[in-house]
N, C-alpha and C positions, 0 to 999 in steps of 0.2 A: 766710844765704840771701838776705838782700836785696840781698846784694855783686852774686851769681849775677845775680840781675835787673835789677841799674842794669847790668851788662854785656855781658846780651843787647838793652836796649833800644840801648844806646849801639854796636854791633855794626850794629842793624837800622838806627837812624839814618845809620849810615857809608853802608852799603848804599844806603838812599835819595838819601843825594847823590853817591853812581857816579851809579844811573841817570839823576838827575834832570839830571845835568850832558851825561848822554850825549845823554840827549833835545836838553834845548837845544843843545846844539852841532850838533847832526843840522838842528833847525830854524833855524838861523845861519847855516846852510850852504846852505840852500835858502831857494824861495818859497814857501813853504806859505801862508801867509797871502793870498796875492795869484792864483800862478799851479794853477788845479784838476789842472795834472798833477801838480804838485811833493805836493800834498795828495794826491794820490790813491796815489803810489804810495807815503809815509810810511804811507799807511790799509794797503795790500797788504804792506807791509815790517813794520808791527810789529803790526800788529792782526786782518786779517783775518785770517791760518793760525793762529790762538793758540789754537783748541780742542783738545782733549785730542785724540791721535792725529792732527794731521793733520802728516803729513810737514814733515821742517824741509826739506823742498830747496823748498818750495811758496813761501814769499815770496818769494826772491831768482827763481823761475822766474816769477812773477807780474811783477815788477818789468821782466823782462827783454821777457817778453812784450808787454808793455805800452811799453817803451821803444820798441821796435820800430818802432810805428806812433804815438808821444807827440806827434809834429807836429800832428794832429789838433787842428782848431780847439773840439770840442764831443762830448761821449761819447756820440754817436748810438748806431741798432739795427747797422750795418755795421760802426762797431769794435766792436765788444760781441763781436759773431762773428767778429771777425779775432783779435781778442787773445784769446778763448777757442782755436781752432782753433791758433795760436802756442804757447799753454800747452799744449795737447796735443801738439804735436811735441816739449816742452822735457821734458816729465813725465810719465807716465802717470797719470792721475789716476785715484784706487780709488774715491771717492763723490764722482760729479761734483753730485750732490743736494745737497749741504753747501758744495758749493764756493762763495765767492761770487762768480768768474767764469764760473759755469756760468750755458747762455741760456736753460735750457728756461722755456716760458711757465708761470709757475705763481701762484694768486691768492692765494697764503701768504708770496710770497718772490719779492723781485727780487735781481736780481745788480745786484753794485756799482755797476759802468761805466751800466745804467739806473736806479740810484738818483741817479748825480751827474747823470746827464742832466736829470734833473725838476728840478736845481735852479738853472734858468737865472737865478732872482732872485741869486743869490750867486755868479753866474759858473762854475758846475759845482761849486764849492769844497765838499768836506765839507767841511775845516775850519773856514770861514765859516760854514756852515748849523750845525755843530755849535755854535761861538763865539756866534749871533745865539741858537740854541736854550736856550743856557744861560740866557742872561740873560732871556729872554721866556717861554717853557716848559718845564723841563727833563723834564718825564715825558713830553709829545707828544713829544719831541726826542729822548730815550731810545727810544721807544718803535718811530719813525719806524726809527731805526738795526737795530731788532730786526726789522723785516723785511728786511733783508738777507739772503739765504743764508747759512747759517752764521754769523751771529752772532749770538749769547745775550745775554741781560743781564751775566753777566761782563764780556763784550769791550766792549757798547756801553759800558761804566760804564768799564772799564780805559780806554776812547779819550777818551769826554770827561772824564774825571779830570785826563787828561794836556792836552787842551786848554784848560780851562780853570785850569791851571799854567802852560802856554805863552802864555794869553792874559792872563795876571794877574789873574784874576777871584777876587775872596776869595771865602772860604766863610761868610762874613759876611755877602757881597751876595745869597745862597740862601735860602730861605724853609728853616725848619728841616727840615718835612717831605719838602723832595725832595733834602738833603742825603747822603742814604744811597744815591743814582743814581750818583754819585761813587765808590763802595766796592764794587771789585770781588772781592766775598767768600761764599764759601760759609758757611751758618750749619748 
């Protein structure tokens, strides 16, 4: 019996370094680090559509959406609603409530494109805002992400997991109790 289980760990450890190689290579390839579009649309490519039920054609139509008008110096309120009204020509979307490129005004939930807009201190960059988050406060930081449209604590934990992977940030440098921000797991 214990054969069975060094063989399912050593299975899931494979597993881990697909993905983890996939990620970096994705992030090798681009500027996430530097340029808020390269980060934003990595955020609509592998995290924002991750909740149960939402269409797989939704990130690559986000993506596309979004590429569209990507010259854009700054995720003002005018793309917000160009690249929503884009997504809707690409896709028909069933809950635009959950989407996080949906504009409607709501004091629960901003869409993404006005979330990196507020974060002119890190040059639009989720990925910056999340990397700086970790290290300074990761539960405000989590937390911040959780209002986004459709994103849960899953997704925000699934995003900076992987960020702060891609940033080299150990889990050593974490305070023990917000270690579990990182673990995107249902109990």
């Amino acid at each position: 019996m214990d054969m069975d289980r060094i063989k399912i760990v050593q299975a899931l450890s494979l597993l881990g370094e697909v993905y983890t190689s996939g990620v970096e290579n994705e992030f090798k390839q681009s500027d996430i680090k530097n340029d808020w579009r390269d980060a934003l649309k990595f955020f609509l490519k592998h995290y924002a559509f991750e909740r149960q039920g939402a269409p797989k054609a939704y990130p690559d139509s986000a993506v596309k959406a979004f590429d569209t008008f990507d010259k854009a110096d700054r995720p003002g309120k005018d793309l917000v609603e160009k690249v929503w009204k884009e997504f809707c020509k690409l896709i028909s979307a069933k809950n635009p409530y959950r989407n996080p490129l949906f504009t409607k005004e709501d004091p629960q939930s901003i869409d993404i494109l006005s979330f990196c807009d507020q974060m002119d201190k890190y040059g639009y960059n989720i990925f910056q805002f999340a990397l700086d988050g970790i290290k300074k406060d990761l539960l405000q930081t989590h937390n911040s992400l959780v209002k986004i449209r459709g994103i849960g604590p899953k997704i925000a934990s699934y995003f900076l997991r992987d960020v702060a992977f891609l940033g080299n940030i150990s889990v050593n440098e974490l305070t023990k109790q917000d270690r579990w921000l990182l673990q995107p797991v249902d109990l």
